[in-house]
Legacy VTK file of the C-alpha trace (Angstrom):
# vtk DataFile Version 3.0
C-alpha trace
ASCII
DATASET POLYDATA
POINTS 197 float
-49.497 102.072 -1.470
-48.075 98.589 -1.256
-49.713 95.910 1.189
-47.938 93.650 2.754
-48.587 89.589 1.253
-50.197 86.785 3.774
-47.893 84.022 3.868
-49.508 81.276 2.143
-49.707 78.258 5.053
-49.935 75.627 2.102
-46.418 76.983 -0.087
-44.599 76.946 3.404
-45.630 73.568 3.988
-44.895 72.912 0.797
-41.759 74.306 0.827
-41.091 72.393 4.816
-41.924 68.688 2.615
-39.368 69.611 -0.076
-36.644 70.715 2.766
-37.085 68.003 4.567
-36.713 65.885 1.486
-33.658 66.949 0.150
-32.240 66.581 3.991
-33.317 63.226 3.744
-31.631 62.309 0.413
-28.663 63.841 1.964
-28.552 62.328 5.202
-29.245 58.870 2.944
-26.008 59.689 0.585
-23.387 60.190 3.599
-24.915 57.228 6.367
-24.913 54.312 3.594
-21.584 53.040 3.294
-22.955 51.117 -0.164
-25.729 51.608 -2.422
-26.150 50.098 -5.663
-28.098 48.073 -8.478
-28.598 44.440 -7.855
-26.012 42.694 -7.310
-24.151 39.461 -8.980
-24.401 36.190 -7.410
-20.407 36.487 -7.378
-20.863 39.584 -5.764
-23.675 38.715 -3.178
-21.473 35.102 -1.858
-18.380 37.470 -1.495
-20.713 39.877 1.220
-21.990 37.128 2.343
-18.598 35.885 3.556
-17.393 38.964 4.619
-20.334 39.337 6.705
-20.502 35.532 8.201
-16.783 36.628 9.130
-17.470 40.240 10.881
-20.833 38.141 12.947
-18.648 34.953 14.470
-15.651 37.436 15.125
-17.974 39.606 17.100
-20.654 37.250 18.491
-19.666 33.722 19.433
-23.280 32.095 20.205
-23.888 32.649 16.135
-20.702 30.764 15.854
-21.912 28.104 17.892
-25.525 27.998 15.969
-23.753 27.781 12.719
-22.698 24.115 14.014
-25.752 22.925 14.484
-27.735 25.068 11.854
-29.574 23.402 8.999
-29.233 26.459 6.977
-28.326 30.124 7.670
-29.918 33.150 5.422
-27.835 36.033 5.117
-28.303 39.677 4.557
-24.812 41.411 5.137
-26.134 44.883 3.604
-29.738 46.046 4.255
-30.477 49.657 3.359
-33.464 51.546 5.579
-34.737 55.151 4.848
-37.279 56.792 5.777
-39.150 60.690 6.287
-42.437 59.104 7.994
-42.747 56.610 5.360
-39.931 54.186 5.131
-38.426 51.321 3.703
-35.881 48.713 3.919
-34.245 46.674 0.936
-31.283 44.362 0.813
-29.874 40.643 -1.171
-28.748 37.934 0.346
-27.872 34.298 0.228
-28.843 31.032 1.855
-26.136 28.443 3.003
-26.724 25.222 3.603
-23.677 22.683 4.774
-21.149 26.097 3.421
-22.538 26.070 0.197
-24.744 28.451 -1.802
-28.296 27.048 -2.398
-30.254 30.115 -2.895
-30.591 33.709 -3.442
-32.654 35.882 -1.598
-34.216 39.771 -1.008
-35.766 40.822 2.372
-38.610 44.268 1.564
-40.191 46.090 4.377
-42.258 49.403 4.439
-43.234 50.926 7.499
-44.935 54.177 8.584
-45.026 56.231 11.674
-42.909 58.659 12.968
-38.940 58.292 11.528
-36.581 60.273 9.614
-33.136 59.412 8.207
-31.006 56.350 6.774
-29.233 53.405 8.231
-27.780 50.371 6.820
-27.538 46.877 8.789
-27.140 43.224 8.233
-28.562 40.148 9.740
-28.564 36.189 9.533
-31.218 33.839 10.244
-30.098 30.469 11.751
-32.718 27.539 10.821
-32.411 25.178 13.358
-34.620 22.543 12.234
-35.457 21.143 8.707
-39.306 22.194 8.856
-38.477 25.943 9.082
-35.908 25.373 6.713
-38.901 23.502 4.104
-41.078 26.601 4.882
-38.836 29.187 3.684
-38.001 26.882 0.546
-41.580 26.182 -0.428
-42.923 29.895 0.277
-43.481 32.457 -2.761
-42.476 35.247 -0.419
-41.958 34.362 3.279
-43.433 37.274 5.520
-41.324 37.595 8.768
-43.567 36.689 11.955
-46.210 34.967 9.706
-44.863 30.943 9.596
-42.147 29.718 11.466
-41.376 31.268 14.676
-38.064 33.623 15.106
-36.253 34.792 17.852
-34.108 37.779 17.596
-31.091 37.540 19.663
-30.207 40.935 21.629
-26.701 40.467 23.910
-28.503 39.382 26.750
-30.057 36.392 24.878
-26.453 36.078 22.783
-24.835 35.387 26.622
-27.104 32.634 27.217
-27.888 30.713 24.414
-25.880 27.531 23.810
-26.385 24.516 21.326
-28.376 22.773 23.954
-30.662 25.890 24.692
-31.619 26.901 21.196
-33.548 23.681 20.281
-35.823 24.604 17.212
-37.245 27.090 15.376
-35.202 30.410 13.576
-32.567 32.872 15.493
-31.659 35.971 13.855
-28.508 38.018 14.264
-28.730 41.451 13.801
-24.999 42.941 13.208
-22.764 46.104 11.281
-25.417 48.548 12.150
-24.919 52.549 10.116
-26.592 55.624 10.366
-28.655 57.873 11.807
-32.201 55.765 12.633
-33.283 54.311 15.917
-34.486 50.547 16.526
-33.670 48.117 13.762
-36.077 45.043 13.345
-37.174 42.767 11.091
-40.764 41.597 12.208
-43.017 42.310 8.375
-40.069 41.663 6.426
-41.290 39.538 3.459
-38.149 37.368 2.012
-38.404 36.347 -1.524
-36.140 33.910 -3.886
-34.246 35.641 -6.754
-32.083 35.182 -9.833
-29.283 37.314 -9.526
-26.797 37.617 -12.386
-23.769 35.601 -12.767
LINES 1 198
197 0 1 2 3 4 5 6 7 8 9 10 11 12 13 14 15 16 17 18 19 20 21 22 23 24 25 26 27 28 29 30 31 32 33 34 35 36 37 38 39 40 41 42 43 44 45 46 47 48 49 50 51 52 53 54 55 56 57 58 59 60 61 62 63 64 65 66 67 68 69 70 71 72 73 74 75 76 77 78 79 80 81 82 83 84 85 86 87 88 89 90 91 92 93 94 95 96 97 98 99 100 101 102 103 104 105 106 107 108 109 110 111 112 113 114 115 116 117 118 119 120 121 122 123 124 125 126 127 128 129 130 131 132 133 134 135 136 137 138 139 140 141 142 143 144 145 146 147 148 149 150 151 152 153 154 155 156 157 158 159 160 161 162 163 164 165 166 167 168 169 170 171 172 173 174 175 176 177 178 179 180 181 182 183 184 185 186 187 188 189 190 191 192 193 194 195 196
């Protein structure tokens, strides 16, 4: 006489992690326009570009900051993923008077309750030369840690002028893809690289 197996409550959970997993990778694959290695310096100025063109098209208070800007930090592709532990990576470059003067990554990790993939850029207006110092002379800047940075939401975008925005850092969140609610960049830690040339 056969009698019937008990389910094993471990091996379904098991099984539930591994599912949820491979949904996961998928959902990463099709909602990131762009995943690859590191990138070239040659290929991180030409995003960077593209990306400072896309944000003053679309938002003309960054336009207006880039006037008066001592610097401006940009991350045109930053990759987040996450199945209750996440991350976010992406490269980026700093430009000071138009030119290239540095190459940068922004890392965050976060935990809680999230599942899926997004990609999203931002840029980081220093508007004085002691925020701009900090950021040089840091060995891995953490984001809310140091110099003080607003994040500028269409409400504040509508208001904020050259004479407004007096000191301190304004970031620019822009091109956001994928599946994930609330994008933000408070624990990011920004680091100095050497990209290839």
């Amino acid at each position: 006489m056969n009698t019937p197996q008990k389910s094993n409550p471990t091996r379904r959970i098991q099984q539930l992690a591994l599912t949820c997993l491979a949904l996961l990778v998928a959902v990463f694959v099709l909602s990131v326009p762009r995943i690859s290695a590191a990138a070239t310096a040659a290929e991180i100025d030409r995003d960077v570009n593209s990306a400072l063109q896309t944000l003053y098209r679309t938002t003309p208070a960054a336009k207006k900051l880039a006037k008066v800007a001592r610097g401006i930090l940009v991350f045109p592709d930053v990759v987040k993923a996450g199945l209750i532990v996440g991350g976010q990576y992406g490269e980026g470059a700093l430009r000071v008077g138009g030119k290239t003067t540095g190459y940068y990554n922004t890392v965050a990790a976060s935990y809680g309750l999230q599942a899926g993939a997004q990609s999203f850029g931002y840029a980081m207006f220093f508007l004085d030369d002691a925020s701009l110092q900090y950021l040089n002379k840091s060995e891995g800047w953490e984001v809310g840690v140091g110099p003080s940075v607003v994040v500028v939401d269409k409400g504040v975008a509508r208001s904020l002028t050259t004479s407004t925005a007096k000191s301190g850092i304004y970031a620019f969140i822009f091109k956001q893809e994928g599946l994930m609610a609330g994008i933000g960049i408070q624990g990011s830690k920004i680091t100095k690289i050497t990209p290839e040339k």
